[in-house]
C-alpha positions as CSV (number, residue, x, y, z in Angstrom):
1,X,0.0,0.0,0.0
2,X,2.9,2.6,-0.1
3,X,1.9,3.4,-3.5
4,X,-1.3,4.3,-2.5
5,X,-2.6,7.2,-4.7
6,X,-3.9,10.4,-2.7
7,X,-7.2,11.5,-2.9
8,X,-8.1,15.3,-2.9
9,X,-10.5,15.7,0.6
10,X,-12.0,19.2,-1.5
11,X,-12.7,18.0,-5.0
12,X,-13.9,14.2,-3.8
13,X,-16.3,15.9,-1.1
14,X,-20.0,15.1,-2.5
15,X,-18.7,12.9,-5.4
16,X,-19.2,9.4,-5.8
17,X,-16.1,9.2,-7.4
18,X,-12.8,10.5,-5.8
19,X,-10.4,12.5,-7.4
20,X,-7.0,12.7,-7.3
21,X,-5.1,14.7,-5.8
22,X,-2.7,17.7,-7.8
23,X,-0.2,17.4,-5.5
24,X,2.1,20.0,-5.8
25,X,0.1,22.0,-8.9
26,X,-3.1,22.4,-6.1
27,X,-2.3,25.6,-3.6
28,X,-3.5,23.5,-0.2
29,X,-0.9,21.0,-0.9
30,X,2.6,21.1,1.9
31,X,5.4,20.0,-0.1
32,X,7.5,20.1,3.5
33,X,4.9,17.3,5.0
34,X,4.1,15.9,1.1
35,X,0.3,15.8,2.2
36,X,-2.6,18.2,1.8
37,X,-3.0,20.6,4.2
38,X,-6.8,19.9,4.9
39,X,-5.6,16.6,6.5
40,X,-3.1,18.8,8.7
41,X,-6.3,20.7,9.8
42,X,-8.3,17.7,10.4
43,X,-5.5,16.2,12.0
44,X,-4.8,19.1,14.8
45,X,-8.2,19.4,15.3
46,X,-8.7,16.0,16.4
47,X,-5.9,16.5,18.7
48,X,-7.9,19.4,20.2
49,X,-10.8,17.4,20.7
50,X,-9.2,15.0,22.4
51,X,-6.9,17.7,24.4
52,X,-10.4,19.4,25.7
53,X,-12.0,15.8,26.3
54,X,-9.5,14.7,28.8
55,X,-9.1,18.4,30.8
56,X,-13.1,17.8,31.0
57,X,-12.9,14.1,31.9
58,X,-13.3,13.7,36.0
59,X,-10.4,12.1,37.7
């Protein structure tokens, strides 16, 4: 599976069939990480989520 090609999260949203991803021709793409920047987003935002969860969780 490391040739696995990447799937654009913006384009494929509401499509039935994915698209791939520009890469490096598509302005949200991080050529320092090689990945889209949406999944950087999604990414830190779950480690938010879960940041908040566990300073709300009772001891």
């Amino acid at each position: 599976m490391a040739n696995k090609i990447p799937i654009c999260p913006l384009m494929s949203a509401g499509n039935e069939i994915n698209i791939v991803c520009a890469q490096e021709n598509c302005a949200w793409y991080m050529k320092n990480y090689k990945t889209c920047s949406i999944y950087l987003i999604a990414h830190n935002a779950v480690l938010d989520i879960k940041e908040k969860q566990s300073r709300n969780t009772p001891q």
